[in-house]
N, C-alpha and C positions, 0 to 999 in steps of 0.2 A: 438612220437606216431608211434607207427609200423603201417602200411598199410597192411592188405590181397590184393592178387593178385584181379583185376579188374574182376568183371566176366562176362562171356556173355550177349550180349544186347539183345538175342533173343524172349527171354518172359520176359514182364511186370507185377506187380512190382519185380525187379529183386534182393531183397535184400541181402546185403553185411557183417549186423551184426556190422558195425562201426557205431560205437555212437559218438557221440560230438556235441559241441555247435553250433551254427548257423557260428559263425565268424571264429571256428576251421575247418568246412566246405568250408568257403571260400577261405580260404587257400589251400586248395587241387590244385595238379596239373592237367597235364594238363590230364591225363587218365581217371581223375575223370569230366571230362568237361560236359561230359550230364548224369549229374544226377542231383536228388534233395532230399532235405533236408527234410524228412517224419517223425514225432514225433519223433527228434534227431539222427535219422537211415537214415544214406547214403544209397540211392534206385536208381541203374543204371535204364537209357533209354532203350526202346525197342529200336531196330534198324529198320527204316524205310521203307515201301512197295518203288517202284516206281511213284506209282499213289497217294500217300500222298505225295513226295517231291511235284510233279506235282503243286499239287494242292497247297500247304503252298507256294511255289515257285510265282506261278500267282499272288493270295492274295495279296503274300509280293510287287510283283509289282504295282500292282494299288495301294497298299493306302500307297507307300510310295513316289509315285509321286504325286498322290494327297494331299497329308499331306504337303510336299514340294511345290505346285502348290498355296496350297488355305492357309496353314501358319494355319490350325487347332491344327497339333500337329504333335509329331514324333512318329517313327514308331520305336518299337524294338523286337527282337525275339528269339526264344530257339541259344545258349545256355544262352542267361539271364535271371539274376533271377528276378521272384517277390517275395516278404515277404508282405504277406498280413498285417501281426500284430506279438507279441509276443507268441502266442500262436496258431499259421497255422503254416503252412509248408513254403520251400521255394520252388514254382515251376520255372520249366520253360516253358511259353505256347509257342505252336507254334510260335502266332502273339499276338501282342498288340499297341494297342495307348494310347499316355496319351497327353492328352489336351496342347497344351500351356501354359496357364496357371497356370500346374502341373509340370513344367520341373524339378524344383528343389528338385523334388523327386527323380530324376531320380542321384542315387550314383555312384560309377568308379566300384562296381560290382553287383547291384543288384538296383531293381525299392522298395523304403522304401513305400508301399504302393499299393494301386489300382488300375491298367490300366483303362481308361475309356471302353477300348475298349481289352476283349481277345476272341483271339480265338483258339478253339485246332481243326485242324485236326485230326479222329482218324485212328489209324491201327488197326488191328485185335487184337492186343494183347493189347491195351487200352480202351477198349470200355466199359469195366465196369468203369476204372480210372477216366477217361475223363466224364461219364455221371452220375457217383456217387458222387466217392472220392471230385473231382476238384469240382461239381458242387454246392456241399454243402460249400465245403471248400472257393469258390468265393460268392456263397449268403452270408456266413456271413462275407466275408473281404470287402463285401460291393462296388462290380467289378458293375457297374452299368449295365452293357451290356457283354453278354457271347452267343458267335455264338458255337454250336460244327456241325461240317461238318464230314459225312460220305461217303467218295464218293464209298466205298465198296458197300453200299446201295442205294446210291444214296438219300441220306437225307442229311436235313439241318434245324437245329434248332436256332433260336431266341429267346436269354431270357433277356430281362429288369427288374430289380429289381424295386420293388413297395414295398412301408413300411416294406423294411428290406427282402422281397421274391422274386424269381424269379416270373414272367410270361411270358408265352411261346406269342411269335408274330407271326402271317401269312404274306407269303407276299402279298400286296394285287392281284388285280381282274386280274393286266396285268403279272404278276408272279414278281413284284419287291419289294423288301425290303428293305427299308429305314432304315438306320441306325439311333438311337436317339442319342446314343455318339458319333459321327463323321458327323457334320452339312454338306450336300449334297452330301454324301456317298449313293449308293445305290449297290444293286446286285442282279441278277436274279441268283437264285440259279442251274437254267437249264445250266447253261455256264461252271460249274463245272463239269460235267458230257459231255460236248463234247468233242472229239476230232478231229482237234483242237480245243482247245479254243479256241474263238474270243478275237482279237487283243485287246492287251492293248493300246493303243495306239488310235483304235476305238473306245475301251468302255470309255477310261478318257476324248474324245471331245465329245460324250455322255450325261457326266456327266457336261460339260463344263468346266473341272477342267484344259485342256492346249489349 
C-alpha cells in the first residue's frame, strides 16, 4: 500500500484520502500516530493550542493518581485508540478511564469498546468535532459519561447517557461536579480556567484519594 505524504496538522478534520480497514490502520507508522480512523478515511489531528496541552496535561494528573490511589481504574489517552463497535470510528480522546473491572478490553493498540469515562479537550479547530461528530458517535457506542472542556471559552460540559441519550449535568450549588463513572471523582470546573491551577497534589488530599 503506498502512503501519501502526511499532511498538516493545522486545521481539523484534516483528511488524507487513504482508505482501508480498521487493522490496515493500525498498522501505520509512526507519522500517522495522531490520527483516527473516520468511515475507513485516515483523518490527521489538529495540532494543539498551549492552553489545551495545559489543561489535558492537569486532568491527566489527577485522575491518574487517583485511579492509582483508590484502584477504580486506569487511565489512557490520545494517542490511543477507542473503537466504539464495528460500525464508529476509531478515535482518540484526549483522556479516558475504563473501570477495573473492564481492563480486559483494554488491547496492545486500541480500547475494543467504551471508556467509562472520556473526555475531549477542545482547540479552536475541533469544536464542531468534538461537540457533534464525537458526541453522537459516543451516545451511540454507549460512552456512559462524556466531559468536553473548552477552556478557550471557559466552559465545561457534562454528559451522562440515560436510555441510550446523552444528558447534560450541573455542577451543583458549591460549583462541583461529581463524576458518575469514576466513584469520588470530583472537579470544580473554575480550576481550569486559573492560572495557576491549584495544586494536584492539594486537590487529590481534597478528594481524600492520597
Amino acid at each position: 500500500m503506498s502512503l501519501a505524504p502526511v499532511p498538516s496538522l493545522d486545521v481539523y478534520p484534516r483528511r488524507t484520502g487513504l482508505r482501508m480497514s480498521y487493522d490496515e490502520f493500525l498498522q501505520l507508522g509512526d507519522e500517522y500516530r495522531h490520527a483516527e480512523w473516520v468511515n475507513g478515511e485516515v483523518v490527521m489531528m489538529a495540532a494543539v493550542t498551549e492552553l489545551h496541552s495545559d489543561v489535558v496535561l492537569y486532568l491527566a494528573a489527577l485522575l491518574r493518581v487517583f485511579c492509582e490511589a483508590t484502584g477504580v481504574g486506569v487511565l489512557r489517552g490520545e494517542p490511543f485508540q477507542m473503537k466504539l463497535g464495528p460500525n464508529l470510528p476509531g478515535r482518540e480522546p484526549d483522556l479516558m478511564v475504563i473501570a477495573t473491572a473492564r481492563v480486559t478490553l483494554i488491547k496492545p493498540q486500541f480500547l475494543d469498546g467504551p471508556a467509562d469515562l472520556v473526555i475531549e479537550v477542545i482547540s479552536p479547530g475541533t469544536r464542531r468535532v468534538d461537540r457533534v461528530d464525537k458526541f453522537q458517535e459516543y451516545e451511540r457506542g454507549r460512552v456512559p459519561e462524556y466531559w468536553i472542556i473548552d477552556p478557550e471559552r471557559q466552559q465545561a460540559e457534562f454528559y451522562r447517557l440515560n436510555n441510550g441519550r446523552y444528558d447534560e449535568h450541573e455542577p451543583d450549588a458549591q460549583g462541583v461536579y461529581h463524576s458518575s463513572s469514576v466513584a469520588g471523582f470530583w472537579l470544580k470546573p473554575e480550576w481550569l480556567w486559573q492560572r495557576p491551577m491549584p495544586g494536584t497534589i492539594q486537590v487529590l488530599r481534597e478528594m481524600k484519594a492520597i
